[in-house]
MARDO-267802 format. One line per 4 residues: number of its first residue (from 1); their letters; for each residue x, y, z of N, C-alpha, C. Coordinates in Angstrom, 3 decimals. Layout:
NUM = a = X/Y/Z/X/Y/Z/X/Y/Z | ...
REM end
This chain:
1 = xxxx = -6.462/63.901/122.450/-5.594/62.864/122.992/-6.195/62.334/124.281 | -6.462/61.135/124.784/-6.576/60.527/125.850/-5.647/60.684/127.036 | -6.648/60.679/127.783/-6.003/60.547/129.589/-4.497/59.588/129.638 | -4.520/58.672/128.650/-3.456/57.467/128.902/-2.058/57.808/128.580
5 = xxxx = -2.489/58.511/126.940/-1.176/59.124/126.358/-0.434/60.369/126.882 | -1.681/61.222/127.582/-0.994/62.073/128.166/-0.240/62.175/129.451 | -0.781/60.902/130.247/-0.330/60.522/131.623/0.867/59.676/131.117 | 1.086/59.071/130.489/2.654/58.218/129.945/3.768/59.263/129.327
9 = xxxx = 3.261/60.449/128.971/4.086/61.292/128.350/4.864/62.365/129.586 | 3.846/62.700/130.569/4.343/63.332/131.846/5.140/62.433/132.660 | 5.438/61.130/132.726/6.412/60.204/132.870/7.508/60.630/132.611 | 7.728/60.579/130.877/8.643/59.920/129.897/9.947/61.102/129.901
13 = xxxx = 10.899/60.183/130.031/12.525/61.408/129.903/12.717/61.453/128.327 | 12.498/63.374/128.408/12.943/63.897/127.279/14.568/64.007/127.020 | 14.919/63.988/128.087/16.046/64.784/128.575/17.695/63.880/127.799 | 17.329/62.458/128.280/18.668/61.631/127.926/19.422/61.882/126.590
17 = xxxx = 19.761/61.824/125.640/20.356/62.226/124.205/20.985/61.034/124.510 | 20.377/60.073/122.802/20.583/58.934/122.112/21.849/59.453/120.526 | 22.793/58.465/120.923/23.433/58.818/119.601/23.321/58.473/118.410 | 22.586/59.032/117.452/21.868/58.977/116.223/23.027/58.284/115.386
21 = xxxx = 24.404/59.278/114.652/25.389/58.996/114.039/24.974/57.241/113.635 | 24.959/57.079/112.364/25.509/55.220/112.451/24.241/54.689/112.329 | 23.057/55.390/112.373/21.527/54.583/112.612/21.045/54.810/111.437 | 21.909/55.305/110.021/20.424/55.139/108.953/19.945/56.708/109.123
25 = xxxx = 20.609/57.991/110.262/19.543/58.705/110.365/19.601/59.902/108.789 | 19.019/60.421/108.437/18.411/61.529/107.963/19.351/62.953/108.191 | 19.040/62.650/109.576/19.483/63.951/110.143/20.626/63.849/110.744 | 21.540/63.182/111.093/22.896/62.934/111.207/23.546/62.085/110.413
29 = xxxx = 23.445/61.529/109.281/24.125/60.695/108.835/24.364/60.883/107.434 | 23.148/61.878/107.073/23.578/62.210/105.893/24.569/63.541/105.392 | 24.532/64.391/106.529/25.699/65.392/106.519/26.762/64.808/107.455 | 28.081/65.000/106.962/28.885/64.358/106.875/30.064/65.304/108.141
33 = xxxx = 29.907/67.203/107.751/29.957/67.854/108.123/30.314/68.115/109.935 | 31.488/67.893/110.074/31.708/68.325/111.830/30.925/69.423/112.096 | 30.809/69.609/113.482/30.079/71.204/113.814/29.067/71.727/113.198 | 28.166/71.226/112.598/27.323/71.620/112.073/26.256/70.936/112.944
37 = xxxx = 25.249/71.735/113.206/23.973/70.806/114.204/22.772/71.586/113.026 | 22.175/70.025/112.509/21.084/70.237/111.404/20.196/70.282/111.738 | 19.430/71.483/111.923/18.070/72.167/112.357/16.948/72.041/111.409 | 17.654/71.300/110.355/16.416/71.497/108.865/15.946/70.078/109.080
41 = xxxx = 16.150/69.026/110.447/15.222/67.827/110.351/14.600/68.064/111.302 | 13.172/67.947/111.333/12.910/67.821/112.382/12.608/66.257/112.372 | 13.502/65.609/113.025/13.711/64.441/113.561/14.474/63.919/115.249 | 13.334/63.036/115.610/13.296/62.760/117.527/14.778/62.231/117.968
45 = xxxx = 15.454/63.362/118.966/16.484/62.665/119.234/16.453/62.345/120.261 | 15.249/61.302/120.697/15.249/61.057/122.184/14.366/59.720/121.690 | 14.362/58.691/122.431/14.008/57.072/122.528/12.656/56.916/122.501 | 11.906/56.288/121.774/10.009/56.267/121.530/9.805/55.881/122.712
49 = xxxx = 8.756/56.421/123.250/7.806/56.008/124.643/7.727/55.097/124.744 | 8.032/54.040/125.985/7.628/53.218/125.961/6.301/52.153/125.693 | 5.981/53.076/125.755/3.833/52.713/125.871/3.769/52.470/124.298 | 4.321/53.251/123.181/4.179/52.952/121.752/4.996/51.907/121.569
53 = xxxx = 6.616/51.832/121.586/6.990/50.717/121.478/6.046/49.458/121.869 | 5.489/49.365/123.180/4.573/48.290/123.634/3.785/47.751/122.704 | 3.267/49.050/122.253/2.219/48.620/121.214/1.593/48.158/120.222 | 3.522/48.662/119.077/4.559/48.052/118.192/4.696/46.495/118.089
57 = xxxx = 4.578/46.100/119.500/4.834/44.941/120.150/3.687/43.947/119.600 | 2.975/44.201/120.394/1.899/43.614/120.898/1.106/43.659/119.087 | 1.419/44.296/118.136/0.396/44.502/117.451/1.372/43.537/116.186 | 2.519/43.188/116.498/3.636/42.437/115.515/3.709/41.015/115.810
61 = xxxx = 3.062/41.025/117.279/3.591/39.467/117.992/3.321/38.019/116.955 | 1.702/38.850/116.738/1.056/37.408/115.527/2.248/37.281/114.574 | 3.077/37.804/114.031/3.831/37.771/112.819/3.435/37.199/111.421 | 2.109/38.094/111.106/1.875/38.116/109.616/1.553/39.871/109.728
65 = xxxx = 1.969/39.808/108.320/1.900/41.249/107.922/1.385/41.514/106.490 | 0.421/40.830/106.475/-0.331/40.654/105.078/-1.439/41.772/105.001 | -2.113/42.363/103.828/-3.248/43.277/103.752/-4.024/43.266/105.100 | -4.667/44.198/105.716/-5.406/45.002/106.599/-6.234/45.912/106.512
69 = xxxx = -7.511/45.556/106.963/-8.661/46.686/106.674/-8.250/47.570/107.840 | -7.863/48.467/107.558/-8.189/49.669/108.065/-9.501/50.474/108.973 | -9.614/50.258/110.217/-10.926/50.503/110.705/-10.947/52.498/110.817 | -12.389/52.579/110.516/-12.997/54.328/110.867/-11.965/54.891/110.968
73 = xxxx = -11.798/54.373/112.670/-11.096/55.283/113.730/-9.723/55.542/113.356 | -9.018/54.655/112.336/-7.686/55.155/112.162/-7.829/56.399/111.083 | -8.881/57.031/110.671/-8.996/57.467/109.138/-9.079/58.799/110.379 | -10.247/58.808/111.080/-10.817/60.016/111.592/-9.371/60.320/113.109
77 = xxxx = -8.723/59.625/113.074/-7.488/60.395/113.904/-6.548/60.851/112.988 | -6.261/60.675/111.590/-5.427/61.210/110.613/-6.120/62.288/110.507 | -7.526/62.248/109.640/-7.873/63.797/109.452/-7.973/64.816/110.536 | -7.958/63.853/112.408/-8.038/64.986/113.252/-6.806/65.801/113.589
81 = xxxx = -5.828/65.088/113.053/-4.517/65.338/113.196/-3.808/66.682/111.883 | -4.851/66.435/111.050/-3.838/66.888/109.616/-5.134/68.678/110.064 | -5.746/68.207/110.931/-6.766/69.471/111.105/-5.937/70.633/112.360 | -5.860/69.703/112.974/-4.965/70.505/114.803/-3.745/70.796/113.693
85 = xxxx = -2.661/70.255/113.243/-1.579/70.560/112.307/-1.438/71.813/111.526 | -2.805/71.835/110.591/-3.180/73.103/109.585/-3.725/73.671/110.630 | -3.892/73.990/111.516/-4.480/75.092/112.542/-3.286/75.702/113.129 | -1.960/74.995/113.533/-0.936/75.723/113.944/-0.049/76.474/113.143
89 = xxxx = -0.331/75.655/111.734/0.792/76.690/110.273/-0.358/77.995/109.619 | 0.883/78.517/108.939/0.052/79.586/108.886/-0.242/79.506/107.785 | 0.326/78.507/106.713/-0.275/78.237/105.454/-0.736/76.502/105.171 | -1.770/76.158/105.299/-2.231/74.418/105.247/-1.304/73.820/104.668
93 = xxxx = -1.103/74.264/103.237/-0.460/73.832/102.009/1.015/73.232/102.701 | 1.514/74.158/103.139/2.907/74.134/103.640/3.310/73.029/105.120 | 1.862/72.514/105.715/1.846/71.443/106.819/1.557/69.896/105.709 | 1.032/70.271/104.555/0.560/68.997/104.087/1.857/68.983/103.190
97 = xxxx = 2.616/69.600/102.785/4.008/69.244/102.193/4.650/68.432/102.854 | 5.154/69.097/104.343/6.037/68.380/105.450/6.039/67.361/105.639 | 4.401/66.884/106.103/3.837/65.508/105.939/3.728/64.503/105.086 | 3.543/65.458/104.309/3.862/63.894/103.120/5.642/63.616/102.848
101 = xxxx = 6.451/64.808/103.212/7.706/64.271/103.065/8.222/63.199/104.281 | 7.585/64.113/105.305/8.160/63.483/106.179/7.381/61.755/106.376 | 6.217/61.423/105.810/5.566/60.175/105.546/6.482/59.199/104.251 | 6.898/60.042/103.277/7.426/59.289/102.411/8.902/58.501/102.854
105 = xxxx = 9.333/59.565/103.684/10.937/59.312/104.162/11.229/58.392/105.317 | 9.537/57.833/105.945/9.342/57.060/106.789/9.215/55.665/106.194 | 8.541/55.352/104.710/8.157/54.657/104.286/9.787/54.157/103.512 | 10.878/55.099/103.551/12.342/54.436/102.740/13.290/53.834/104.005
109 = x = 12.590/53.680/105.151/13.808/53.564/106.317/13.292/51.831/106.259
REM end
């Protein structure tokens, strides 16, 4: 990770709690259930960094969203990622499940 992301992240308030309920979420909206706090999502209950939102921004402004080549560098930060990932589980198999669920369930919102 770069000097940039990590200096915007020592910024950023973890702390505030955003109320999910009502947003489409996953993890609050589909259990219905009072008193129950669902530990089986791991899903962010705190507001995207500003610095990504920015980026979100800045990378939508043109407003076309037609096919895109894909450069190197986005390929070789996925595999560096799916590598640091399978290095912290204790079974690969079981980090590349998560990921693809948790990629597919990104791709239905």
């Amino acid at each position: 990770m770069d000097a940039t992301f990590n200096a915007s992240l020592e910024f950023y308030d973890f702390d505030t709690k955003l109320e999910r309920r009502g947003s489409n979420s996953v993890k609050w909206d589909l259990l219905k259930e009072e008193g129950v706090i669902p530990m089986w999502v791991a899903d962010m209950d705190f507001k995207t960094a500003p610095f990504i939102i920015e980026a979100l921004r800045k990378r939508t402004e043109h407003g076309i969203f037609g096919y895109t080549h894909v450069p190197d560098a986005y390929h070789e930060k996925v595999i560096n990622w799916f590598a640091i990932t399978a290095a912290r589980c204790s079974r690969a198999a079981c980090c590349v499940k998560e990921t693809a669920t948790s990629l597919t369930l990104m791709t239905l919102n």
